[in-house]
C-alpha angles and dihedrals in degrees: 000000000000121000137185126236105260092055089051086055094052082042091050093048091044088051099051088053100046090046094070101066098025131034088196093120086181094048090047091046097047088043078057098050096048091054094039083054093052103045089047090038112123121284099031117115105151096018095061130105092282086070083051100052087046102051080045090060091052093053098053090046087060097034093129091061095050115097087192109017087166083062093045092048095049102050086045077056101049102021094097103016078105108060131148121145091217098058134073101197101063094118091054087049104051088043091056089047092043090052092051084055115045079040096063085049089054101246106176104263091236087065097043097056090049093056092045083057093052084052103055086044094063084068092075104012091215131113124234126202096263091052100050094135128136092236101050092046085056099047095049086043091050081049088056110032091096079080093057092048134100115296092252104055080041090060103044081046084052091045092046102046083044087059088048089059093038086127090068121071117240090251096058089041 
């Protein structure tokens, strides 16, 4: 399969991660494709891998106030592989499908719920008593920074997420 350059980086990023915990290099690199097919998959237009190489950026751009970046990296790379507009469990479904995997590449069960937990919050972005914790606040606030951003990257957020709800009329959106 041929990829640009920009998908090998976020490969290349995904591998070194994954190969901390599995030297399955099959089962790493399937874990990649399926979410490479996912976040290319039809009908995506902002949720796609460009979103996850620019909260990873973020991440790495606030890397020193991170306690867990690896958390915080795993659940950027699973929080939308799951996305259909007419569906309101998305969250609970990409974090289902994030704990079958990380668990095939032997993440420590502690880590992996946590992530699970990153990724149901994402559904809300808001932080509840019990989840008042640094990592998580930074993850929701990478997810939502497009808001805080120049008018123009804000409105071809607001074009592309548009396109992603096509199915619905104006009125209804």
């Amino acid at each position: 399969m041929n990829r640009d350059a920009f998908t090998e980086n976020l490969l290349h990023r995904w591998t070194e991660m994954a190969d901390r915990y599995s030297d399955d290099t099959s089962l790493i690199r399937k874990l990649f494709i399926e979410i490479e097919s996912a976040y290319n998959s039809t009908g995506r237009y902002y949720h796609t891998l460009s979103h996850i190489q620019y909260l990873l950026k973020l991440s790495d751009e606030f890397e020193n106030l991170l306690h867990d970046k690896e958390i915080v990296d795993f659940s950027i790379f699973y929080h939308d592989i799951v996305y259909n507009v007419s569906r309101s469990d998305n969250e609970e479904k990409c974090a289902l499908l994030a704990e079958g995997s990380l668990a095939q590449l032997k993440l420590p069960p502690k880590k992996v719920l946590k992530i699970v937990r990153y990724i149901i919050a994402s559904k809300t972005h808001q932080l509840n008593e019990a989840d008042r914790e640094a990592d998580l606040g930074w993850f929701l606030d990478f997810d939502m920074s497009i808001l805080g951003c120049d008018w123009e990257t804000y409105n071809h957020y607001l074009r592309d997420v548009r396109k992603e709800y096509l199915t619905y009329p104006d009125k209804m959106y």
